[in-house]
PASEBA-1860 file (N, C-alpha, C; in nm, 3 decimals):
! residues 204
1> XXXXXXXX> 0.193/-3.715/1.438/0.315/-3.797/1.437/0.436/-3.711/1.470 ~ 0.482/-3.745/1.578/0.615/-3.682/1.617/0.724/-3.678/1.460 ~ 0.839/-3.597/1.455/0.953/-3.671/1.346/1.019/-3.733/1.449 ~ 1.106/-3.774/1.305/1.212/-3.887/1.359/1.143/-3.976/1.439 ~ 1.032/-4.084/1.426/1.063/-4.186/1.559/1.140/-4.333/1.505 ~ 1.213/-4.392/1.578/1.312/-4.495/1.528/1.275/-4.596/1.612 ~ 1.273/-4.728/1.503/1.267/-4.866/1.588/1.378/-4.916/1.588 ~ 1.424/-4.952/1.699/1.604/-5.036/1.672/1.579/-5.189/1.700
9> XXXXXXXX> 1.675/-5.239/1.673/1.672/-5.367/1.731/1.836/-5.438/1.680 ~ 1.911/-5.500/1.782/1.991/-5.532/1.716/2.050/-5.705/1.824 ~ 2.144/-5.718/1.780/2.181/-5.890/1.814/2.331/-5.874/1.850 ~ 2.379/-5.970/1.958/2.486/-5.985/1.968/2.528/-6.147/2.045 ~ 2.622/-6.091/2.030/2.732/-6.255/2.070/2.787/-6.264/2.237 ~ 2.782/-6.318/2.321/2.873/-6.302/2.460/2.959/-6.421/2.423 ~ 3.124/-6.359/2.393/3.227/-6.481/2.391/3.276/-6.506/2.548 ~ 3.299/-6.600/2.587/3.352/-6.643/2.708/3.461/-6.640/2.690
17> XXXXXXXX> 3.572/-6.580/2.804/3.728/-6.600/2.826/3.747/-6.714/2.819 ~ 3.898/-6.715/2.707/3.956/-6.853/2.630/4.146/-6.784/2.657 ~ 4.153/-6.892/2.764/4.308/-6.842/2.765/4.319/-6.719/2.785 ~ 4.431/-6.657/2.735/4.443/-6.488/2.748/4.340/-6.389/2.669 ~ 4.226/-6.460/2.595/4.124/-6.397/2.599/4.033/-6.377/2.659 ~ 3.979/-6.243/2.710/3.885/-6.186/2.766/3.763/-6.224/2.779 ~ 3.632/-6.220/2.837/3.540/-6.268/2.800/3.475/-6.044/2.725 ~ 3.396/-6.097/2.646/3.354/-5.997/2.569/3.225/-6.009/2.530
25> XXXXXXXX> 3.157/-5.897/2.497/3.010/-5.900/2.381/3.066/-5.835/2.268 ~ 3.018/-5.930/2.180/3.046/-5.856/2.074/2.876/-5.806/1.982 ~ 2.838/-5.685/1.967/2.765/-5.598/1.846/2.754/-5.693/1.754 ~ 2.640/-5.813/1.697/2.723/-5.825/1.542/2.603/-5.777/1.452 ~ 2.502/-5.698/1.491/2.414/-5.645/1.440/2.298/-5.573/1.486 ~ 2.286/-5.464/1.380/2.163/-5.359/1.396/2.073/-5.339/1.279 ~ 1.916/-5.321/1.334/1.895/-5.258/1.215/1.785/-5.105/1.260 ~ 1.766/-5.035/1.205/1.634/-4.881/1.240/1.568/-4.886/1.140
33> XXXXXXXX> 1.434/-4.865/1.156/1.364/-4.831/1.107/1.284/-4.679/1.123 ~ 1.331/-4.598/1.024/1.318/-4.466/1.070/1.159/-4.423/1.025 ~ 1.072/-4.321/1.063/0.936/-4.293/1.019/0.991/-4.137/1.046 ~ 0.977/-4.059/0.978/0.990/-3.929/0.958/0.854/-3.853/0.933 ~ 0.818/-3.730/0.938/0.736/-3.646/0.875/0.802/-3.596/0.786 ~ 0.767/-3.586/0.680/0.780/-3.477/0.525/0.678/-3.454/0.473 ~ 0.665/-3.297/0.524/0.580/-3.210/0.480/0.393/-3.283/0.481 ~ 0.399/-3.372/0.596/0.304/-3.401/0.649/0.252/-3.539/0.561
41> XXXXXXXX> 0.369/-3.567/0.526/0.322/-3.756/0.509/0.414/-3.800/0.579 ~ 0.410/-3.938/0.582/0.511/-4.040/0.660/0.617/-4.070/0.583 ~ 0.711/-4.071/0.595/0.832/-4.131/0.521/0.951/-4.254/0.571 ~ 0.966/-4.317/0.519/1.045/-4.508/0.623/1.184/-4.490/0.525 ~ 1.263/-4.513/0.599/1.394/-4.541/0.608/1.425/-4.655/0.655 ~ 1.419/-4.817/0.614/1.493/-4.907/0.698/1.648/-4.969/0.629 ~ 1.732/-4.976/0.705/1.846/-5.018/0.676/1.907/-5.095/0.808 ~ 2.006/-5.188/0.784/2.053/-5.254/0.826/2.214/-5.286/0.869
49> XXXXXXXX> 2.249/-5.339/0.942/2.413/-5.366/0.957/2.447/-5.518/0.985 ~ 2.555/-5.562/0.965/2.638/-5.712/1.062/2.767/-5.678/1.023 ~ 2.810/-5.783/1.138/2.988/-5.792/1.141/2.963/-5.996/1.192 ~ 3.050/-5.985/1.107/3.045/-6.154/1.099/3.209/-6.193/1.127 ~ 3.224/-6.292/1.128/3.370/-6.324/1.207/3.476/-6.289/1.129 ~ 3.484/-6.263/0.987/3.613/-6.251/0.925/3.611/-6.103/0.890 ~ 3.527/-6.028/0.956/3.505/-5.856/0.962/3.597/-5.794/1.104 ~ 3.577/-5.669/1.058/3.662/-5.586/1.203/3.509/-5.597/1.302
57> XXXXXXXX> 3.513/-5.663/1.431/3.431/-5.675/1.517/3.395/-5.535/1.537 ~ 3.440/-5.435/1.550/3.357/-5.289/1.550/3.277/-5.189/1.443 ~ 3.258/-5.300/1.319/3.217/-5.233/1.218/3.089/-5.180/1.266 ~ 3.004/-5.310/1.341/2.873/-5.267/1.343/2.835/-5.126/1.450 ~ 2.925/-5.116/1.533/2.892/-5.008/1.631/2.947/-4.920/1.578 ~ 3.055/-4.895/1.461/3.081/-4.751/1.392/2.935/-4.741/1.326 ~ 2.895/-4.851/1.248/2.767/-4.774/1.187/2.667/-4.754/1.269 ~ 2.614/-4.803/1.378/2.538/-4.755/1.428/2.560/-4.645/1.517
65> XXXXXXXX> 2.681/-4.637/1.554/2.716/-4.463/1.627/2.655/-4.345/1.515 ~ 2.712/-4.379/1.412/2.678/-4.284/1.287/2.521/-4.242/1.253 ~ 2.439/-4.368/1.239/2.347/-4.377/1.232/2.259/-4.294/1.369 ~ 2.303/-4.297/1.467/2.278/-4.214/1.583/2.301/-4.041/1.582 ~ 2.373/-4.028/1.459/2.484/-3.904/1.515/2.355/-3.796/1.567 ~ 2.219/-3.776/1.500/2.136/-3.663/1.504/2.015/-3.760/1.595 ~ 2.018/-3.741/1.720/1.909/-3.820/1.830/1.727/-3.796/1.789 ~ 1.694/-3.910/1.803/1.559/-3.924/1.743/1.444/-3.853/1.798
73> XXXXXXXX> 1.339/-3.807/1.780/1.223/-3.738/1.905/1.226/-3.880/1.964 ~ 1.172/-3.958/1.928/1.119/-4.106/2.007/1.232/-4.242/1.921 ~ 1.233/-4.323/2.031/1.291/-4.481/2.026/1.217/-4.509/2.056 ~ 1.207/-4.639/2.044/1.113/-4.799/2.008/1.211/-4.914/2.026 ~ 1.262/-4.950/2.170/1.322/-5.059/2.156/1.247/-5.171/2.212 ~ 1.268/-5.308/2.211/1.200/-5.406/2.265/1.327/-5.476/2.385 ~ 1.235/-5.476/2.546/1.301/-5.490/2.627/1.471/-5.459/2.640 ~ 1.394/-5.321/2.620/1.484/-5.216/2.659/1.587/-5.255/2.799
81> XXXXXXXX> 1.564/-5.209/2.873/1.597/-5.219/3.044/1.692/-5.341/3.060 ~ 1.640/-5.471/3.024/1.709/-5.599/3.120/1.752/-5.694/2.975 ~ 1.753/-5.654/2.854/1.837/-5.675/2.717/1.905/-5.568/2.663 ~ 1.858/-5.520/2.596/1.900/-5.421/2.486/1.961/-5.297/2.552 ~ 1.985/-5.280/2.661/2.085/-5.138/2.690/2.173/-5.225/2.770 ~ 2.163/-5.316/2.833/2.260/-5.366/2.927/2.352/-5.470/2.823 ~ 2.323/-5.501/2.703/2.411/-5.559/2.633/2.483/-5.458/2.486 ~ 2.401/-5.352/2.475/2.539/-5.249/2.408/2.600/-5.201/2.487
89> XXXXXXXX> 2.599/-5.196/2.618/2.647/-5.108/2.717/2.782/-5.194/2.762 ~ 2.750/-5.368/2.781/2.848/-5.415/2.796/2.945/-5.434/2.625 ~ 2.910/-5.463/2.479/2.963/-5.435/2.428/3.056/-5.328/2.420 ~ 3.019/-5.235/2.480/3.126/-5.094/2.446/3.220/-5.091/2.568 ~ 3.177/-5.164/2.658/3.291/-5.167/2.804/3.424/-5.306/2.771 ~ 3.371/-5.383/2.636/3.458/-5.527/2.647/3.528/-5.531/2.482 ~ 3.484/-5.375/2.419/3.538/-5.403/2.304/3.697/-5.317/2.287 ~ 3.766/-5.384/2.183/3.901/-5.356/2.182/3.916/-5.218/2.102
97> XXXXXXXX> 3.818/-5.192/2.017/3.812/-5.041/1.992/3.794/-4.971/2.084 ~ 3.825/-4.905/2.154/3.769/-4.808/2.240/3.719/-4.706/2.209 ~ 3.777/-4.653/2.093/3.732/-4.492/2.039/3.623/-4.527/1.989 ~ 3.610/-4.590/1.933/3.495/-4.626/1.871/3.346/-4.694/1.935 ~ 3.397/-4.748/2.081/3.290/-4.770/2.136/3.262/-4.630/2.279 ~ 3.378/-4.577/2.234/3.343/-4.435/2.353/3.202/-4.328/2.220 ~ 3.209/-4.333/2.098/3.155/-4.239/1.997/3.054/-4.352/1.994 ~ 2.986/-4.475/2.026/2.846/-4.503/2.039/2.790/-4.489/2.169
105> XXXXXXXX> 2.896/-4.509/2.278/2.813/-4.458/2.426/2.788/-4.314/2.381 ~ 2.880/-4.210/2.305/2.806/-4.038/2.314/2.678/-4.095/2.243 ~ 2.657/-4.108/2.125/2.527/-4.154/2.050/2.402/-4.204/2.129 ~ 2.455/-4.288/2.195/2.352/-4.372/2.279/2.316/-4.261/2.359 ~ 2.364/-4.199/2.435/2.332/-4.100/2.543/2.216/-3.986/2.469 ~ 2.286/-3.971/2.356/2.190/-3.854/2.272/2.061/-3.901/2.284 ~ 2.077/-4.050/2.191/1.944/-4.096/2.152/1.876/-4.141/2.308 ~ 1.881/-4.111/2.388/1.844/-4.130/2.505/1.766/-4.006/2.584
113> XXXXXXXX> 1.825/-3.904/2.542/1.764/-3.771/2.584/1.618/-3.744/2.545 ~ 1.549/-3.815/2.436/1.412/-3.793/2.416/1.337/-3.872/2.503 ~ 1.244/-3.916/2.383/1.117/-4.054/2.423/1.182/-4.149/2.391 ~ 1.176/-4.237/2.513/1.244/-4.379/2.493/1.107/-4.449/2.556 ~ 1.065/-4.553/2.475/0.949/-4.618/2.539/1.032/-4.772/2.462 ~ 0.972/-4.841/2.564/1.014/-4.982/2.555/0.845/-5.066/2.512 ~ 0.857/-5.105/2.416/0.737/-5.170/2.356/0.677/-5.291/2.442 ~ 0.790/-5.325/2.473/0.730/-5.486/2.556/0.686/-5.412/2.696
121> XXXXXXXX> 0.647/-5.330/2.730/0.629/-5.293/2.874/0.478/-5.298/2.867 ~ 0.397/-5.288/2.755/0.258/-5.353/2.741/0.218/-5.470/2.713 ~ 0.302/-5.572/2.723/0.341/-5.740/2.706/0.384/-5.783/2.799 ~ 0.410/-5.700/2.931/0.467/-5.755/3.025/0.630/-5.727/3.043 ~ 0.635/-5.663/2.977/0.786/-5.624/3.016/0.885/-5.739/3.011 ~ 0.982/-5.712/3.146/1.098/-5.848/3.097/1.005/-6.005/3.106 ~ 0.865/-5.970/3.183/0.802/-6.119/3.186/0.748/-6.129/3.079 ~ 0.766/-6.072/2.968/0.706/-6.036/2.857/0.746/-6.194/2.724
129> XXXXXXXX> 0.628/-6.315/2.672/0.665/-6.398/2.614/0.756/-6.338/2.517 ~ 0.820/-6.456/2.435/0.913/-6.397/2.334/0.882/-6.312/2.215 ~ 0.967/-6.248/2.194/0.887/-6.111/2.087/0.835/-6.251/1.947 ~ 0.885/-6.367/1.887/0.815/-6.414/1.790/0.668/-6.439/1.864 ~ 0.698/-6.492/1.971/0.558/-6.499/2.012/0.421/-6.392/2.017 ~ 0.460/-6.320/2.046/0.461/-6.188/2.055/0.384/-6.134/1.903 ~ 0.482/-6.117/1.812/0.448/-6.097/1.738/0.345/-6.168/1.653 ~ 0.360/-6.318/1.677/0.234/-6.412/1.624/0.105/-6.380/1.685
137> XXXXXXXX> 0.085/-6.350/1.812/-0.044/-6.331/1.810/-0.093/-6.190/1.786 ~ -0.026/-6.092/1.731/-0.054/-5.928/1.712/-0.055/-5.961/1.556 ~ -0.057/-6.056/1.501/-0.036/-6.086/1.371/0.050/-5.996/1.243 ~ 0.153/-6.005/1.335/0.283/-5.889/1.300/0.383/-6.028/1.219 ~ 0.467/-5.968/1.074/0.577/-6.059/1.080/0.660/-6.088/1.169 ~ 0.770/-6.200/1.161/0.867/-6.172/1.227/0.968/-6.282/1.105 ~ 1.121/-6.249/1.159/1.197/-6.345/1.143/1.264/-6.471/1.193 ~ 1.209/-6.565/1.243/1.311/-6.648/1.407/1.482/-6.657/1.388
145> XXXXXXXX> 1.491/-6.626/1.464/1.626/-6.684/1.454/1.704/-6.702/1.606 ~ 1.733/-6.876/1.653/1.716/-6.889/1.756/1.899/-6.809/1.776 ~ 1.924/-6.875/1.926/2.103/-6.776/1.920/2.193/-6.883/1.857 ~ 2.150/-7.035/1.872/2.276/-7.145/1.809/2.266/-7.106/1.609 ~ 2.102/-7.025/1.550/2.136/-6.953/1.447/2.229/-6.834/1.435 ~ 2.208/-6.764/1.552/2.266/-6.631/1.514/2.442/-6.707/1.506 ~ 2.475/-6.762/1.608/2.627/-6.791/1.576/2.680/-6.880/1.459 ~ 2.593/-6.935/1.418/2.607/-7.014/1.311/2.655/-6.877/1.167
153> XXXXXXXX> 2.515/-6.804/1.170/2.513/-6.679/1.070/2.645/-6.599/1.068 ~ 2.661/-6.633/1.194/2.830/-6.528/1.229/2.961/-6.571/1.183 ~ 2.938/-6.730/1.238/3.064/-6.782/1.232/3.077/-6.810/1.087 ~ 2.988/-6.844/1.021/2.999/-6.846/0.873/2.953/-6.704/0.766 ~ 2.988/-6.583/0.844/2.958/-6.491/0.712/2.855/-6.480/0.668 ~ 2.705/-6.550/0.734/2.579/-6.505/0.621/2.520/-6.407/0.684 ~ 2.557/-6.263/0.627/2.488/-6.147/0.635/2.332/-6.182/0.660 ~ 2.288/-6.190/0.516/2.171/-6.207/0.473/2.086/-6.215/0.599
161> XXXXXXXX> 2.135/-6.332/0.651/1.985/-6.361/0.761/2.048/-6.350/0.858 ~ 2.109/-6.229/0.945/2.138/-6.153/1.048/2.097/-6.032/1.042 ~ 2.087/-5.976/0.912/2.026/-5.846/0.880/1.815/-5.815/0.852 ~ 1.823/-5.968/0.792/1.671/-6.005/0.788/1.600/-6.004/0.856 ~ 1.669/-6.106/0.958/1.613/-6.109/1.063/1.573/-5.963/1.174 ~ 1.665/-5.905/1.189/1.698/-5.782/1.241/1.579/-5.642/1.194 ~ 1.615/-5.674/1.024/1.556/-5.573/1.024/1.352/-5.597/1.007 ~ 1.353/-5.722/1.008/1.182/-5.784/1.032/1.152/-5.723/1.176
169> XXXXXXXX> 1.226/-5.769/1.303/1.245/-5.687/1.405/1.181/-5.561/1.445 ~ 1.284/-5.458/1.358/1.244/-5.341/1.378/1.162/-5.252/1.325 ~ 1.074/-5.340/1.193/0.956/-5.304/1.126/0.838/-5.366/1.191 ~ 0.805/-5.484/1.314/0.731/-5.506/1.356/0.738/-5.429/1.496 ~ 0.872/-5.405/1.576/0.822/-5.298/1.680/0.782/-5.194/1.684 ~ 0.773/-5.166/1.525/0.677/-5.020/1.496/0.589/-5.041/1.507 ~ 0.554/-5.173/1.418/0.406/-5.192/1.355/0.316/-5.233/1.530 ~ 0.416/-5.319/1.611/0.313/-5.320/1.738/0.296/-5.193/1.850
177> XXXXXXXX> 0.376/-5.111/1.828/0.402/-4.967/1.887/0.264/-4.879/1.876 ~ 0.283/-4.912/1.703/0.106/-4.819/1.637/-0.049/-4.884/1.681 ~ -0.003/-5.024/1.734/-0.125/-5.097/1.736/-0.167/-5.055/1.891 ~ -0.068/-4.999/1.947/-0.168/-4.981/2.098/-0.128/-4.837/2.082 ~ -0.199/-4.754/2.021/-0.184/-4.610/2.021/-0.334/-4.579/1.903 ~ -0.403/-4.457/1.958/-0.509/-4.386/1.919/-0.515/-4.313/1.840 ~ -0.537/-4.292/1.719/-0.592/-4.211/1.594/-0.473/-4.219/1.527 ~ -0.403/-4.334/1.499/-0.281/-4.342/1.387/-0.311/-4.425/1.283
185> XXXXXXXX> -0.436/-4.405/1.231/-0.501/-4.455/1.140/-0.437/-4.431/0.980 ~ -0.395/-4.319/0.989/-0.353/-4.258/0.873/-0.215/-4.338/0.895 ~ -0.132/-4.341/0.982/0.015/-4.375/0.996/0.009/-4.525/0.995 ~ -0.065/-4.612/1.046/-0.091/-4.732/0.997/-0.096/-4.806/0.798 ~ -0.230/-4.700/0.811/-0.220/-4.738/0.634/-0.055/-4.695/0.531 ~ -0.016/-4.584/0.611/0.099/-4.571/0.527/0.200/-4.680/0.600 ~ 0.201/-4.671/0.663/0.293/-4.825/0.734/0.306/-4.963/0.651 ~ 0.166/-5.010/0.620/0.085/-5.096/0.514/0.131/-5.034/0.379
193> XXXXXXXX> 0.112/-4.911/0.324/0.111/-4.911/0.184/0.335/-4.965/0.186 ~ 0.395/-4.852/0.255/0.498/-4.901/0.238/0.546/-4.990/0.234 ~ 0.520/-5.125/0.360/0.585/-5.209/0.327/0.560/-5.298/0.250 ~ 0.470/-5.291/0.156/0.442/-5.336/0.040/0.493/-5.307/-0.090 ~ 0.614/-5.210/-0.061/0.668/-5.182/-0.178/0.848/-5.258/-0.160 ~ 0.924/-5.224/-0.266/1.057/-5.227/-0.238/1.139/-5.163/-0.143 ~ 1.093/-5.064/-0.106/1.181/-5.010/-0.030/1.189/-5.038/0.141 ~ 1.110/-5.115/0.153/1.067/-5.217/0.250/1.159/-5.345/0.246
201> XXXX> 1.227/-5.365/0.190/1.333/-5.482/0.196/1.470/-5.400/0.208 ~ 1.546/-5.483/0.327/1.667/-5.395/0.405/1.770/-5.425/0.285 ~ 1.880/-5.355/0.270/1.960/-5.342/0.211/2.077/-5.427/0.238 ~ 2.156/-5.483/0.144/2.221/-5.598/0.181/2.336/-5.559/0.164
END
């Protein structure tokens, strides 16, 4: 097992120009799921973020810049390429922080310098069905949450199931990461024993 490998996964909003407002993406959530080596067991870190409408819209990309600051051996994102980099990428080009979205493009770049493997690229990539789908037949959890939920979750403040959702996410793109990979038998069962405990539920 490499250290550090991280599953990300996170959600956002595209507002359309309204009057003298801009059109923008807004970040309104992340979550990682970290798998470490210590001293030759596995060790999980999952935690979570949102920014919901009555928050500073850049909360979530300060924490996840932060959360970046030390770049991972390996990432684990799901449709990487034609989602998930082309929409933090436009978040940080349309947000009104700038400093703050210039210190997650450095982050991003870091965490970019290793192994970046995109999970759905053995699902077919961007033709790849939807990750619940996805995940139902690998018999992986998941959380649904369609996008008229996610804005709903936003526009009304419920953390809870923006972060849930999120961080179900990034504990099953591990869990399907390990399932097409050879002799992680040992890293499986600890995968299993963990998330069977508390520390397996994201932090609220």
């Amino acid at each position: 097992m490499t250290t550090d490998t991280i599953a990300l996964s996170t959600a956002w909003i595209h507002q359309h120009a309204c009057r003298d407002r801009p059109a923008r993406t807004l970040l309104v959530g992340a979550s990682i799921l970290t798998c470490s080596d210590r001293f030759g067991s596995a060790a999980f870190d999952l935690a979570a973020h949102s920014t919901t409408v009555t928050d500073d819209a850049a909360e979530t990309m300060a924490w996840l810049a932060k959360r970046l600051e030390v770049a991972p051996a390996r990432l684990l994102l799901w449709r990487a390429e034609d989602i998930v980099v082309p929409s933090l990428i436009s978040a940080c080009e349309t947000a009104r922080d700038t400093m703050t979205a210039a210190r997650l493009l450095r982050a991003l770049d870091r965490a970019f310098e290793g192994e970046v493997i995109d999970v759905a690229e053995q699902h077919g990539g961007s033709k790849a069905s939807s990750f619940d789908a996805v995940m139902h037949s690998a018999g992986l959890p998941f959380s649904p949450m369609a996008k008229d939920e996610l804005h709903h979750a936003h526009s009304t403040g419920c953390h809870a199931d923006i972060r849930e959702h999120l961080a179900a996410r990034a504990v099953s793109t591990f869990r399907l990461w390990l399932q097409g990979r050879d002799d992680v038998g040992d890293l499986i069962a600890a995968t299993d024993a963990w998330s069977a405990t508390p520390d397996a539920e994201v932090r609220l």
